[in-house]
N, CA, C and O atoms as a GROMACS GRO file, in nm:
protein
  624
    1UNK      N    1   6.230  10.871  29.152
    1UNK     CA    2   6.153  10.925  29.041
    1UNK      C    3   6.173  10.833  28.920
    1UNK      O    4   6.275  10.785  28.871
    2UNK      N    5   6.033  10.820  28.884
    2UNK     CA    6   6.065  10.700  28.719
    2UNK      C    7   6.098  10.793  28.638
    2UNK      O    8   6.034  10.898  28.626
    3UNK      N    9   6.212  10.762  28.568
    3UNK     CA   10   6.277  10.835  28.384
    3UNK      C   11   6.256  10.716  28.290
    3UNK      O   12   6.280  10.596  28.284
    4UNK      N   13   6.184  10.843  28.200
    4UNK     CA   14   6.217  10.752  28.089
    4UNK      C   15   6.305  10.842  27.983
    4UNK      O   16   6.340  10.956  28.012
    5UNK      N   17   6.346  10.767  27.828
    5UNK     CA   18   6.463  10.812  27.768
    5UNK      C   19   6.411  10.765  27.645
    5UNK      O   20   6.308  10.700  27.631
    6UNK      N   21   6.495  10.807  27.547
    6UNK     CA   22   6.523  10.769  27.422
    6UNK      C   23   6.623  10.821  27.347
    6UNK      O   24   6.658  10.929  27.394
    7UNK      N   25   6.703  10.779  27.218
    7UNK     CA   26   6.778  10.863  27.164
    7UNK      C   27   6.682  10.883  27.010
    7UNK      O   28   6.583  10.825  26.967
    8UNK      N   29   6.754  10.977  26.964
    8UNK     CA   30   6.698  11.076  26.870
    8UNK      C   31   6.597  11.062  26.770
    8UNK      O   32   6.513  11.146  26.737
    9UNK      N   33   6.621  10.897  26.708
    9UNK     CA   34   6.593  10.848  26.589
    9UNK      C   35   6.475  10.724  26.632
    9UNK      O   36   6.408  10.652  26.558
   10UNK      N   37   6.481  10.734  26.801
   10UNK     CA   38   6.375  10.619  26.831
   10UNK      C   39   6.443  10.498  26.845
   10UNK      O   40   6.407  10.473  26.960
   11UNK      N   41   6.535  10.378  26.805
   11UNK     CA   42   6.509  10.307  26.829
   11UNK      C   43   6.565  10.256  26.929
   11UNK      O   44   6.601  10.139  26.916
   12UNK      N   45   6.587  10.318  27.050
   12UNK     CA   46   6.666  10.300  27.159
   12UNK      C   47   6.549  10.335  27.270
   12UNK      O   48   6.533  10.455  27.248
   13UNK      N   49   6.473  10.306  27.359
   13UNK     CA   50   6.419  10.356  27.457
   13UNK      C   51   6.458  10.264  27.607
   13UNK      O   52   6.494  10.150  27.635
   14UNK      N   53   6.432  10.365  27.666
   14UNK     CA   54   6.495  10.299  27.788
   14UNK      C   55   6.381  10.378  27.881
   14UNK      O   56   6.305  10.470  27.850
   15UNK      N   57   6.403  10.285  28.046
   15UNK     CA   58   6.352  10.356  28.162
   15UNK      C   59   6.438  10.332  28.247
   15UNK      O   60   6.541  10.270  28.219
   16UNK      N   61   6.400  10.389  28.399
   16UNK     CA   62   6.506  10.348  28.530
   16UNK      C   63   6.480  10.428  28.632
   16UNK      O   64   6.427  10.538  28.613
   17UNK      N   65   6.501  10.401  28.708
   17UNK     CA   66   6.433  10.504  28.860
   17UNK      C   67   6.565  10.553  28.951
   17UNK      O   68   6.658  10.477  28.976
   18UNK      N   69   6.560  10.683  28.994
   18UNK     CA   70   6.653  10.784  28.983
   18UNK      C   71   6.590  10.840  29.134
   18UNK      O   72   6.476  10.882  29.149
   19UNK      N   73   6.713  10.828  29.263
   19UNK     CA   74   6.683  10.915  29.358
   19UNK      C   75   6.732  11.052  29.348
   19UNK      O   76   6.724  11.132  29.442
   20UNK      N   77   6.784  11.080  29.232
   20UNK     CA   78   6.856  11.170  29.234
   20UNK      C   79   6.904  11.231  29.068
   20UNK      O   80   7.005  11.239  28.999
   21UNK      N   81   6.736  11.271  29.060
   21UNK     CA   82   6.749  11.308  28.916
   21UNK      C   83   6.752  11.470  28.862
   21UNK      O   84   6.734  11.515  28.748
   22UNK      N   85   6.783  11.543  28.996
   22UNK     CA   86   6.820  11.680  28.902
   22UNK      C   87   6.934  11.663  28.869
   22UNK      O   88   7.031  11.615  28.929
   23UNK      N   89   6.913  11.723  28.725
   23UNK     CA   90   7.087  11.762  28.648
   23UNK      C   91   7.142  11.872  28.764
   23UNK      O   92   7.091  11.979  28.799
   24UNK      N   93   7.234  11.822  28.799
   24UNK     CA   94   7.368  11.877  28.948
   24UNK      C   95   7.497  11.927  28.863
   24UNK      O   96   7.537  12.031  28.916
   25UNK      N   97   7.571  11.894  28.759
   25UNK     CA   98   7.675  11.924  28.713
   25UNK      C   99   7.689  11.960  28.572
   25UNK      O  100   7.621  11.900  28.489
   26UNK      N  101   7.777  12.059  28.536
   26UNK     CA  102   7.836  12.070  28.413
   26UNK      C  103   8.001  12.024  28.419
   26UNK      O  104   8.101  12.075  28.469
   27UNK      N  105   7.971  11.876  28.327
   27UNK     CA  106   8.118  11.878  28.309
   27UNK      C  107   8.189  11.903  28.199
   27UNK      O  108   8.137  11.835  28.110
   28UNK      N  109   8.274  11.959  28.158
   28UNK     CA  110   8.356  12.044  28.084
   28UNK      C  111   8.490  11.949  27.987
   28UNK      O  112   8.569  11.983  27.898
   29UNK      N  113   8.459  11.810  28.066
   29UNK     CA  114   8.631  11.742  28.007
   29UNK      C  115   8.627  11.722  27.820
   29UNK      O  116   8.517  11.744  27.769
   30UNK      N  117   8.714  11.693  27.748
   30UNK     CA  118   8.682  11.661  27.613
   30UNK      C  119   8.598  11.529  27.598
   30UNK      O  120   8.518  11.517  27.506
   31UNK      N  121   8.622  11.419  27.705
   31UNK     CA  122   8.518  11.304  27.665
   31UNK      C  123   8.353  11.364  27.642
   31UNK      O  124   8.281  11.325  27.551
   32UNK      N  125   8.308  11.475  27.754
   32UNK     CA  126   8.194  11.435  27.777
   32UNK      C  127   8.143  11.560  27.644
   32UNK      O  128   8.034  11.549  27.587
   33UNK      N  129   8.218  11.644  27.619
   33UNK     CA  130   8.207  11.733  27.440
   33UNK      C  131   8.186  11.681  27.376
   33UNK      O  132   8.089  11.695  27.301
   34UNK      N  133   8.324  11.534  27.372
   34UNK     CA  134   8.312  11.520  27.184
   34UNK      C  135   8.220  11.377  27.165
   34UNK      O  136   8.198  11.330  27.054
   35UNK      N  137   8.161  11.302  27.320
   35UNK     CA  138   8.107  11.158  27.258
   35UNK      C  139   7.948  11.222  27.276
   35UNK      O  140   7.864  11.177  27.197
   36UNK      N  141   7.907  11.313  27.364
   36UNK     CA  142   7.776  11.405  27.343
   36UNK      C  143   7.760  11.526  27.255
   36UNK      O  144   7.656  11.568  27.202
   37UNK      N  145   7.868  11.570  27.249
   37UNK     CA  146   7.827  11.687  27.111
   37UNK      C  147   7.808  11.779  27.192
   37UNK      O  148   7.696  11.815  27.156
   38UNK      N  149   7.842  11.859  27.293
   38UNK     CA  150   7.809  11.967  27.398
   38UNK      C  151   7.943  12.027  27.445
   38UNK      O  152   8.056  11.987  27.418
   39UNK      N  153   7.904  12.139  27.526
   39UNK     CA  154   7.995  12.187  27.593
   39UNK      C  155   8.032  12.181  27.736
   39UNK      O  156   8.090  12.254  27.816
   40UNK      N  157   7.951  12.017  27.737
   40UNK     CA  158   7.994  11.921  27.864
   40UNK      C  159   7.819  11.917  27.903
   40UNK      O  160   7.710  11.904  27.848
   41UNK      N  161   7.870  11.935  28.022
   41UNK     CA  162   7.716  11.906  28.132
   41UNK      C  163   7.642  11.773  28.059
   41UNK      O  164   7.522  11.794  28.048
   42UNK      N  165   7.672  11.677  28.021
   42UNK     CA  166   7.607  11.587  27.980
   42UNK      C  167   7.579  11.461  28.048
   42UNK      O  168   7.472  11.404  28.027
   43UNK      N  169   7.676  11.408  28.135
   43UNK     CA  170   7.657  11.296  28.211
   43UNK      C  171   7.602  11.323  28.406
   43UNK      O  172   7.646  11.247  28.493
   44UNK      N  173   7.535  11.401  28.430
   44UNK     CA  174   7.501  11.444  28.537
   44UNK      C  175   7.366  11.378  28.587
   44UNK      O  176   7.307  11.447  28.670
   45UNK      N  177   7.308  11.264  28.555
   45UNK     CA  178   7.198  11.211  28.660
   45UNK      C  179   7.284  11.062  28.764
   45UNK      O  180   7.401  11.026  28.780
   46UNK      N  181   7.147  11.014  28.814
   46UNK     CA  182   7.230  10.872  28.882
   46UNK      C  183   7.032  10.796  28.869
   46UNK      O  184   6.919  10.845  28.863
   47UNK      N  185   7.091  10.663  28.870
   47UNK     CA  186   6.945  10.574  28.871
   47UNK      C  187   6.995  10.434  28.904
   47UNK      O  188   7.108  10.386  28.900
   48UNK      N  189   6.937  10.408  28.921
   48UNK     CA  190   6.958  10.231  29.017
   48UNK      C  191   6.971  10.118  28.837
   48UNK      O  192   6.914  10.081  28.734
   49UNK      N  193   7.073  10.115  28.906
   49UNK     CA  194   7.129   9.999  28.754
   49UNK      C  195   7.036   9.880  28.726
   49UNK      O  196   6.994   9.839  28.618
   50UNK      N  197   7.008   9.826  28.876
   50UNK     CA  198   6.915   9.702  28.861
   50UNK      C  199   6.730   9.730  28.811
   50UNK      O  200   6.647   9.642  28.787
   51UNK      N  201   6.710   9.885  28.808
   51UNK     CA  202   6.612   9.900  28.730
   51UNK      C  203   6.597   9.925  28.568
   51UNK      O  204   6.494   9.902  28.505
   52UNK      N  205   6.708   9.971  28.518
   52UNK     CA  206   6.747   9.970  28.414
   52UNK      C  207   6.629   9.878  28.283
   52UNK      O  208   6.632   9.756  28.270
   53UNK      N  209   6.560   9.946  28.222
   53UNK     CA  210   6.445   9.866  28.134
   53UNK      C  211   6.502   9.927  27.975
   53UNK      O  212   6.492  10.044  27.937
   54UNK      N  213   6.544   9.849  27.924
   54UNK     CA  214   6.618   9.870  27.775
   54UNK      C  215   6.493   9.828  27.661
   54UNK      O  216   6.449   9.714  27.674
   55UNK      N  217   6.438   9.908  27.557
   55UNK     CA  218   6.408   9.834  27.424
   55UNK      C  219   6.493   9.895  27.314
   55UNK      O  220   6.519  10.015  27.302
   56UNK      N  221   6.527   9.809  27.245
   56UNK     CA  222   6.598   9.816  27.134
   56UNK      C  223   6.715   9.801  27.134
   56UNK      O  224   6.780   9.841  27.038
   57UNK      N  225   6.791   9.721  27.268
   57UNK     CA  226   6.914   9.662  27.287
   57UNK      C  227   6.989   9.652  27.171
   57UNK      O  228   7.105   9.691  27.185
   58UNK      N  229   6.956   9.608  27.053
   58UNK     CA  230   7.049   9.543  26.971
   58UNK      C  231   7.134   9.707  26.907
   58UNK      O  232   7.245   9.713  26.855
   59UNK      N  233   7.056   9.801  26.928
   59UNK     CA  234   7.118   9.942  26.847
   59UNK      C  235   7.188  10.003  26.909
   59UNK      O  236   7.236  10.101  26.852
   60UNK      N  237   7.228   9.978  27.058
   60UNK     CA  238   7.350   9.973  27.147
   60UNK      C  239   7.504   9.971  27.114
   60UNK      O  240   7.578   9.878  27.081
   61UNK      N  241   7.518  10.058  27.127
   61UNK     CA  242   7.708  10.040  27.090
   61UNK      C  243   7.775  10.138  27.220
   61UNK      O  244   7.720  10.229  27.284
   62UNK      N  245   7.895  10.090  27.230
   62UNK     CA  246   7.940  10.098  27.383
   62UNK      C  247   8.070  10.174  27.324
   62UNK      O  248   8.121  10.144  27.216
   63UNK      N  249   8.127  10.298  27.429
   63UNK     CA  250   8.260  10.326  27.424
   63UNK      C  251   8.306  10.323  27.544
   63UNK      O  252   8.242  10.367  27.639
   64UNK      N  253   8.424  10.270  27.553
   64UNK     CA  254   8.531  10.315  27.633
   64UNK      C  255   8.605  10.410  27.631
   64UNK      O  256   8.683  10.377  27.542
   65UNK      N  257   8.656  10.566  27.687
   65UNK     CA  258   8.708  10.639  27.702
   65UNK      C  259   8.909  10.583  27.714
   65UNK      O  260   8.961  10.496  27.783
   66UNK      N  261   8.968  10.678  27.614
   66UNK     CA  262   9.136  10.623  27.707
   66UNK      C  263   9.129  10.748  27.746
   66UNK      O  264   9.074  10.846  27.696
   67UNK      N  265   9.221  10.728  27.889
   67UNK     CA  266   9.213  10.869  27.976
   67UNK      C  267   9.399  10.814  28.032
   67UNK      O  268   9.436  10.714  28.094
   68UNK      N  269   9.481  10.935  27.974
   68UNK     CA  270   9.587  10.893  28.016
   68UNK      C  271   9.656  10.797  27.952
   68UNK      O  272   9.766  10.775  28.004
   69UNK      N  273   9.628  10.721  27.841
   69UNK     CA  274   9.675  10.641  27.801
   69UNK      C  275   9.605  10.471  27.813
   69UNK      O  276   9.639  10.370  27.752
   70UNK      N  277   9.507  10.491  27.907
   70UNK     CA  278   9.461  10.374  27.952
   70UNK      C  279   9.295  10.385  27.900
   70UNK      O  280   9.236  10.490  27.875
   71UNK      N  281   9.250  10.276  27.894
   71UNK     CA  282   9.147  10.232  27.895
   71UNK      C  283   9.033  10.236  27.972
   71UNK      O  284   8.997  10.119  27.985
   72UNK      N  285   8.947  10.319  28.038
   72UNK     CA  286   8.858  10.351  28.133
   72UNK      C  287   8.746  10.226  28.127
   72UNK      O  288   8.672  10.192  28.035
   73UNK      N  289   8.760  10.182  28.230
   73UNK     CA  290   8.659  10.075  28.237
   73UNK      C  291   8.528  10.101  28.252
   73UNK      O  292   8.450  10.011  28.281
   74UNK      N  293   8.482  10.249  28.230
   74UNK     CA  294   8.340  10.324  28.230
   74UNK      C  295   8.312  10.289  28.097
   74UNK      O  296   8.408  10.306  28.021
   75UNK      N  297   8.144  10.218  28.015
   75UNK     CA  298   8.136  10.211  27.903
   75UNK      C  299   7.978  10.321  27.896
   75UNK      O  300   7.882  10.328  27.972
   76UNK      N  301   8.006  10.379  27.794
   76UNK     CA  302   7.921  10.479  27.728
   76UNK      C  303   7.865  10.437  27.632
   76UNK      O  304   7.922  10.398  27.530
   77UNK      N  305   7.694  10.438  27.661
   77UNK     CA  306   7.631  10.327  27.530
   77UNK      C  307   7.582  10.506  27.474
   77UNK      O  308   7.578  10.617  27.525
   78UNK      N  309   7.552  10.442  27.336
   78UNK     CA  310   7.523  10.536  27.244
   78UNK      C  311   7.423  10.456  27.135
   78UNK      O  312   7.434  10.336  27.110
   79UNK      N  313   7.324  10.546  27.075
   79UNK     CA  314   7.281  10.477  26.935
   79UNK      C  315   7.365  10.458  26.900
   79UNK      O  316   7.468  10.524  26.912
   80UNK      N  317   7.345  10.336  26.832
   80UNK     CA  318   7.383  10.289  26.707
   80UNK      C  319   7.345  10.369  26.535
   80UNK      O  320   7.420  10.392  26.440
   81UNK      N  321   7.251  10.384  26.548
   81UNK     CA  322   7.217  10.439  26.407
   81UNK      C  323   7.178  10.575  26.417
   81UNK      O  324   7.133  10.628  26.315
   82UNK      N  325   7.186  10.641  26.519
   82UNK     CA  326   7.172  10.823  26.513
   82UNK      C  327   7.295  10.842  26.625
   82UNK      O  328   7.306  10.961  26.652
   83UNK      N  329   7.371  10.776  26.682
   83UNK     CA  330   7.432  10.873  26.721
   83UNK      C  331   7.446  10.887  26.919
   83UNK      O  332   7.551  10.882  26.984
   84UNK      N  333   7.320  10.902  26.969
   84UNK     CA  334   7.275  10.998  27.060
   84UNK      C  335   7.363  10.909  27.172
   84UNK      O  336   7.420  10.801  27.155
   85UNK      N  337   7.355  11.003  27.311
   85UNK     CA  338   7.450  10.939  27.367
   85UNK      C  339   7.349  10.886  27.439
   85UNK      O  340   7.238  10.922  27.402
   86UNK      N  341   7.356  10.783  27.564
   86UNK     CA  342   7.186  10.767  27.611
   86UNK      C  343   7.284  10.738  27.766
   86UNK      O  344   7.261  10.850  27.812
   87UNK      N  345   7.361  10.683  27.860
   87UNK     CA  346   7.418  10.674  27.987
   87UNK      C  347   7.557  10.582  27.981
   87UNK      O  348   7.596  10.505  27.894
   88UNK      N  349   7.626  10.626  28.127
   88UNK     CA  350   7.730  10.581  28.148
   88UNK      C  351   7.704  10.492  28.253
   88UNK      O  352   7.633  10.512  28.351
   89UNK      N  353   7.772  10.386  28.224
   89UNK     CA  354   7.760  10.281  28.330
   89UNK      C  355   7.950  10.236  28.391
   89UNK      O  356   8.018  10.246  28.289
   90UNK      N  357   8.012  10.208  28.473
   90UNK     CA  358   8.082  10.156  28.556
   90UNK      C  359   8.085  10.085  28.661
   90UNK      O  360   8.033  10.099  28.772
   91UNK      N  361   8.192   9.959  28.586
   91UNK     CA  362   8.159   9.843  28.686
   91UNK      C  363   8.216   9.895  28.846
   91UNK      O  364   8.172   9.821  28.934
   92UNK      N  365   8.290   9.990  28.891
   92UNK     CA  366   8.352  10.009  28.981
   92UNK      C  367   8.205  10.041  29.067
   92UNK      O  368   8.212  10.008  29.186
   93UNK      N  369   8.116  10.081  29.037
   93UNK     CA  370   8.056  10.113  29.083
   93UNK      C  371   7.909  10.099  28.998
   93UNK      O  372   7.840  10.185  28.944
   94UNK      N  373   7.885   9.896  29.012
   94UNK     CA  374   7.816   9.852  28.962
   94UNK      C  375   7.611   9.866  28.985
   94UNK      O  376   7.526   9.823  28.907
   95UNK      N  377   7.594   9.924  29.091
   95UNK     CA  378   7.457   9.975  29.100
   95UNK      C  379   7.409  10.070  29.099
   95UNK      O  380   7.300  10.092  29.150
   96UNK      N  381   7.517  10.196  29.006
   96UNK     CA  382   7.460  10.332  28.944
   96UNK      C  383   7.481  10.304  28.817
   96UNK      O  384   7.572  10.227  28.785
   97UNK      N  385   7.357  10.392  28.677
   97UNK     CA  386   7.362  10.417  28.580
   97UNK      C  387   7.381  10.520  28.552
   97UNK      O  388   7.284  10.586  28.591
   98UNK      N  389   7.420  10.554  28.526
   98UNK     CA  390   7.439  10.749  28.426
   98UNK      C  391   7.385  10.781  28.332
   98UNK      O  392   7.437  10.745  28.226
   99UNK      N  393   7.271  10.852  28.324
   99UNK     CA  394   7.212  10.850  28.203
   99UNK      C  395   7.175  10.992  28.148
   99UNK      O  396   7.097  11.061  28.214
  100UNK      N  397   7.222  11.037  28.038
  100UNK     CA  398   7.258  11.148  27.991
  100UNK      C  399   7.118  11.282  27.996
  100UNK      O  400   7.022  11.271  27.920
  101UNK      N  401   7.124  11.348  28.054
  101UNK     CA  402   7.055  11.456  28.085
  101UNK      C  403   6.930  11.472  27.970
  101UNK      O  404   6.807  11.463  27.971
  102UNK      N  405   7.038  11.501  27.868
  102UNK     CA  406   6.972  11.547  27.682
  102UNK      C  407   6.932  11.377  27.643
  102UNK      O  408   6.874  11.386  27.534
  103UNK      N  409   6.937  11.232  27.683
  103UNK     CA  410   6.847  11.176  27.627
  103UNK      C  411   6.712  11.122  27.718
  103UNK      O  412   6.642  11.027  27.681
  104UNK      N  413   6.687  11.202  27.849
  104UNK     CA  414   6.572  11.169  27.895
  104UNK      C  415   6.445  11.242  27.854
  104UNK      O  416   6.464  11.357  27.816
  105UNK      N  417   6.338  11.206  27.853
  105UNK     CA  418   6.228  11.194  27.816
  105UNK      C  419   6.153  11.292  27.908
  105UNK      O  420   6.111  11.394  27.855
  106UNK      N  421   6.136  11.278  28.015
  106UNK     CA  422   6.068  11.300  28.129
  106UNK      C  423   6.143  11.420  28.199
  106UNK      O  424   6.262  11.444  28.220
  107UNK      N  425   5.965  11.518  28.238
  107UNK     CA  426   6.030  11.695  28.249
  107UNK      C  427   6.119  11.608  28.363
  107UNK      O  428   6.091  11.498  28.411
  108UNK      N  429   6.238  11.695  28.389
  108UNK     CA  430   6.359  11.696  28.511
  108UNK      C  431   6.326  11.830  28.599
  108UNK      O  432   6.271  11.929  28.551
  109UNK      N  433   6.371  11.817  28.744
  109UNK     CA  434   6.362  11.883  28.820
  109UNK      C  435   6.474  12.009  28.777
  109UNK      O  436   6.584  11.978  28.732
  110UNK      N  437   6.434  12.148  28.796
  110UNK     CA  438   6.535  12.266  28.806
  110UNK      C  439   6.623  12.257  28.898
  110UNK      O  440   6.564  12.264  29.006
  111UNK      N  441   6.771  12.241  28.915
  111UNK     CA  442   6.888  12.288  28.966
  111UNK      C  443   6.878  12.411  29.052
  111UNK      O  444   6.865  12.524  29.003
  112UNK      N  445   6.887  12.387  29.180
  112UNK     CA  446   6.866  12.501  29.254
  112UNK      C  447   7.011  12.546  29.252
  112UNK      O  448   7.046  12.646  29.316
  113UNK      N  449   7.112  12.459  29.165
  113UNK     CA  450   7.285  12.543  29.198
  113UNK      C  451   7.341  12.439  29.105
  113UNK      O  452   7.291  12.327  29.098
  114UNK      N  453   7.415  12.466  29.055
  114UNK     CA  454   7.539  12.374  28.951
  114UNK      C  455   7.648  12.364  29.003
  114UNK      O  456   7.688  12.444  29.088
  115UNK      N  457   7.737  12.231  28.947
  115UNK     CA  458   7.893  12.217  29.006
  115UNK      C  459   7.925  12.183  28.878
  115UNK      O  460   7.880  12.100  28.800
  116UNK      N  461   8.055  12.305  28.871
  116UNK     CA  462   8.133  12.344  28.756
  116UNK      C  463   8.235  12.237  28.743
  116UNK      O  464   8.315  12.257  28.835
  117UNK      N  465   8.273  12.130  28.673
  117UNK     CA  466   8.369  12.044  28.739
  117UNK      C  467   8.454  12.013  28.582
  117UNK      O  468   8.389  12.008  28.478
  118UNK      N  469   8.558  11.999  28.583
  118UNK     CA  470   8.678  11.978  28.471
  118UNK      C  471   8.732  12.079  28.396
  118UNK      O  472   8.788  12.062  28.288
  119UNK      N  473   8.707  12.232  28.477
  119UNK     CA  474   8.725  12.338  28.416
  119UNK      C  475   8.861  12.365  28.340
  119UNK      O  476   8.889  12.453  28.259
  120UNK      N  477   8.935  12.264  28.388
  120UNK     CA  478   9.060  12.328  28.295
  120UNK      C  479   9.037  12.241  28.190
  120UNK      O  480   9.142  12.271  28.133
  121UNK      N  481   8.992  12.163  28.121
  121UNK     CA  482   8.944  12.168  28.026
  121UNK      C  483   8.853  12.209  27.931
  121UNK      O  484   8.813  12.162  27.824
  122UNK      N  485   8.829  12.310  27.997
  122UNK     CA  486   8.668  12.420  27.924
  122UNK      C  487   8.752  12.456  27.793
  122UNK      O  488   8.873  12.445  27.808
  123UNK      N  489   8.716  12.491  27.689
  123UNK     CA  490   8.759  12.530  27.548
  123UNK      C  491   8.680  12.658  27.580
  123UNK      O  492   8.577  12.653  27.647
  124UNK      N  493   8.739  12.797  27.523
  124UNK     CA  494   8.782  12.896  27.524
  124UNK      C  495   8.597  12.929  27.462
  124UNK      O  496   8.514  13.014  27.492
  125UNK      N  497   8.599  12.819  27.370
  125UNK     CA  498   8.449  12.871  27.310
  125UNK      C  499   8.369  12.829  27.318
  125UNK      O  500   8.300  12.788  27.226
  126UNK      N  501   8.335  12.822  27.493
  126UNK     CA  502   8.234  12.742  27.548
  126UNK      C  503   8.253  12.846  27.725
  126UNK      O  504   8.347  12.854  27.805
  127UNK      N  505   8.122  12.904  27.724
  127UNK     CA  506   8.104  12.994  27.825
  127UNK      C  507   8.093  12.951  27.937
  127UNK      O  508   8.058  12.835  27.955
  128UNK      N  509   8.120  13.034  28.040
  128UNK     CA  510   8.139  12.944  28.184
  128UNK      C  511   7.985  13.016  28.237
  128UNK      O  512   7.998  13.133  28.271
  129UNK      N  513   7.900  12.983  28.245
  129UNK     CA  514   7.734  13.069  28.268
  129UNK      C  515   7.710  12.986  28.458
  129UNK      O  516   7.650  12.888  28.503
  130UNK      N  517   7.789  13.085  28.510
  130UNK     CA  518   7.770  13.070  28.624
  130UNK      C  519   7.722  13.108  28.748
  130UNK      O  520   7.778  13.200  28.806
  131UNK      N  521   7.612  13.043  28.806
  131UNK     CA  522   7.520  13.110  28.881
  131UNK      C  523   7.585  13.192  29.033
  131UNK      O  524   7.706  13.205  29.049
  132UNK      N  525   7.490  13.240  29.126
  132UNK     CA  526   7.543  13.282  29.206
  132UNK      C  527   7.631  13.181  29.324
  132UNK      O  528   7.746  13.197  29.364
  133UNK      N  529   7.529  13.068  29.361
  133UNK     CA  530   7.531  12.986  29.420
  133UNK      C  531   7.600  12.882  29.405
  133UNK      O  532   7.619  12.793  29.488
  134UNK      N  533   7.662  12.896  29.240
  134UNK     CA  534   7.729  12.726  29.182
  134UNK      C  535   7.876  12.729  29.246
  134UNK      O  536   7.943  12.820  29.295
  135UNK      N  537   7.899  12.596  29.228
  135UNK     CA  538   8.049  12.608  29.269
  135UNK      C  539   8.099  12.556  29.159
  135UNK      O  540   8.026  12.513  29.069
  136UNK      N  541   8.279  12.551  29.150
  136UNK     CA  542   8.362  12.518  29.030
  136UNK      C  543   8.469  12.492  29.078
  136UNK      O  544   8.532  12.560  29.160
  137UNK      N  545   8.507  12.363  29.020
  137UNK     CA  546   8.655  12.296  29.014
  137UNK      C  547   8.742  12.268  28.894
  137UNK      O  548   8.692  12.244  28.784
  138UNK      N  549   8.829  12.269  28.908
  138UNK     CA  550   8.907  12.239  28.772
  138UNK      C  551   8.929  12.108  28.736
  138UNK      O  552   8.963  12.069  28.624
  139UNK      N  553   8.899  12.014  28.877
  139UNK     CA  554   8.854  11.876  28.852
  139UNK      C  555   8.742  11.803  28.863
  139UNK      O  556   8.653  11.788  28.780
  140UNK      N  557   8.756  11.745  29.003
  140UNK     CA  558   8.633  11.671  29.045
  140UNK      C  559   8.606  11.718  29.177
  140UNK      O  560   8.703  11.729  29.252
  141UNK      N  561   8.499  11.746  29.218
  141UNK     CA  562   8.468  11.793  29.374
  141UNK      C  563   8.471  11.704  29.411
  141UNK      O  564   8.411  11.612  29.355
  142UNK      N  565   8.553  11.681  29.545
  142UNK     CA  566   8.487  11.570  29.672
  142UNK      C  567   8.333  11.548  29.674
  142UNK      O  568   8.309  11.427  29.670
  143UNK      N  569   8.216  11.626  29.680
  143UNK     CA  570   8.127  11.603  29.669
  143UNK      C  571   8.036  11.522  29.571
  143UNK      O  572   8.029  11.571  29.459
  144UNK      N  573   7.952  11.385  29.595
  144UNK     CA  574   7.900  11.313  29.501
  144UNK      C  575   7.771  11.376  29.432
  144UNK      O  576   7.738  11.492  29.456
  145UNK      N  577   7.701  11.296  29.345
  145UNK     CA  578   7.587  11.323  29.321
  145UNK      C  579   7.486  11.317  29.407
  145UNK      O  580   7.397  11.402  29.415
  146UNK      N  581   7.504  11.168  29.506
  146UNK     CA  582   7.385  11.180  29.587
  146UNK      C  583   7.431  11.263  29.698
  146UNK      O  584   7.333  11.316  29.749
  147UNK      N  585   7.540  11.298  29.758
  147UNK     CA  586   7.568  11.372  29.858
  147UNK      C  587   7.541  11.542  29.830
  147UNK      O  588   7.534  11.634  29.912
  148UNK      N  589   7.531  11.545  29.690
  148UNK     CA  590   7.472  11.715  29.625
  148UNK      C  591   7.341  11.726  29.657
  148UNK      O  592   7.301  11.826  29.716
  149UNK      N  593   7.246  11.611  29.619
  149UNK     CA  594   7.057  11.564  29.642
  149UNK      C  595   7.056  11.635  29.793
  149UNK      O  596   6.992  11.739  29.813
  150UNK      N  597   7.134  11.568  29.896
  150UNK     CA  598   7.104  11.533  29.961
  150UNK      C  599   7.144  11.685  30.069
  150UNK      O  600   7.084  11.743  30.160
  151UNK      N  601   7.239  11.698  30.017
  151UNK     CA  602   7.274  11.832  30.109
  151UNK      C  603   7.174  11.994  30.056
  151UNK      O  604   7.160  12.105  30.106
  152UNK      N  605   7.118  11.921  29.922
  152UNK     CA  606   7.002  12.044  29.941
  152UNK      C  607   6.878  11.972  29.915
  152UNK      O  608   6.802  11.983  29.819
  153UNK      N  609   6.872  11.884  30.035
  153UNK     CA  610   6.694  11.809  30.007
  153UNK      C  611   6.662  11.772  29.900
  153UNK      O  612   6.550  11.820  29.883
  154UNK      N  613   6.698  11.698  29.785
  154UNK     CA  614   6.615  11.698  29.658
  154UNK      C  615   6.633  11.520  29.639
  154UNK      O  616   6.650  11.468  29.529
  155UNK      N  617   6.628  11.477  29.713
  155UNK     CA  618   6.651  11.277  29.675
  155UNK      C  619   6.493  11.260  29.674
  155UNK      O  620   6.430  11.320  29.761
  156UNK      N  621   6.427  11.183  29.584
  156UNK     CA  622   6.301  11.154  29.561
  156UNK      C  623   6.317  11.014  29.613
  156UNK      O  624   6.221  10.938  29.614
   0.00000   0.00000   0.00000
């Protein structure tokens, strides 16, 4: 499926093609709260890195997460001049992009089920709205993104 994106203020737009673009997860950890502004669920698509179509490169600014004390080699681009978060990229796993749910453009497919994942970091004032069907971990499920697509038919 083609996505397209932008962050808030415009001058960031992006595209990229996504076998696997329903939002699948809410994650709950403090990175994905405090560099999106949410009560997680923010980094949950996947899209082929080598399609990746950027305008406005230069308003790009990148974070690295420390997790543990260390330096996460995952970088999180964000506006530059509003803010918005726009995807996560990692070299470990250099031919997926991550690209943030809240800065795509393009309607997204409905979630036939959610995976609750970093729950012990949920903050007390942030509701756990959980369906019948979802599942929940306090970390990370064994299960991937494309292996979620895929085990309920939804890879475009």
């Amino acid at each position: 499926m083609h996505l397209e994106g932008s962050c808030h203020c415009g001058a960031v737009r992006f595209s990229l093609e996504s076998k696997h673009p329903t939002p699948f997860n809410r994650c709950y950890c403090s990175i994905c709260r405090k560099t999106a502004g949410s009560g997680g669920y923010a980094i949950n698509l996947s899209g082929d890195f080598e399609s990746l179509k950027i305008e406005g490169a230069e308003s790009i600014a990148k974070y690295s997460a420390v997790i543990d004390g260390e330096t996460s080699q995952a970088e999180r681009s964000f506006c530059k001049t509003c803010g918005s978060a726009l995807w996560l990229w990692d070299p470990r796993w250099p031919e997926l992009v991550h690209p943030q749910a809240g800065a795509i453009d393009t309607p997204l497919p409905t979630a036939p089920e959610l995976t609750h994942l970093m729950l012990e970091a949920k903050p007390d004032w942030v509701p756990l709205e959980k369906g019948v069907h979802d599942q929940c971990f306090d970390a990370y499920p064994e299960e991937s993104i494309e292996d979620w697509h895929k085990r309920l038919g939804l890879e475009r």
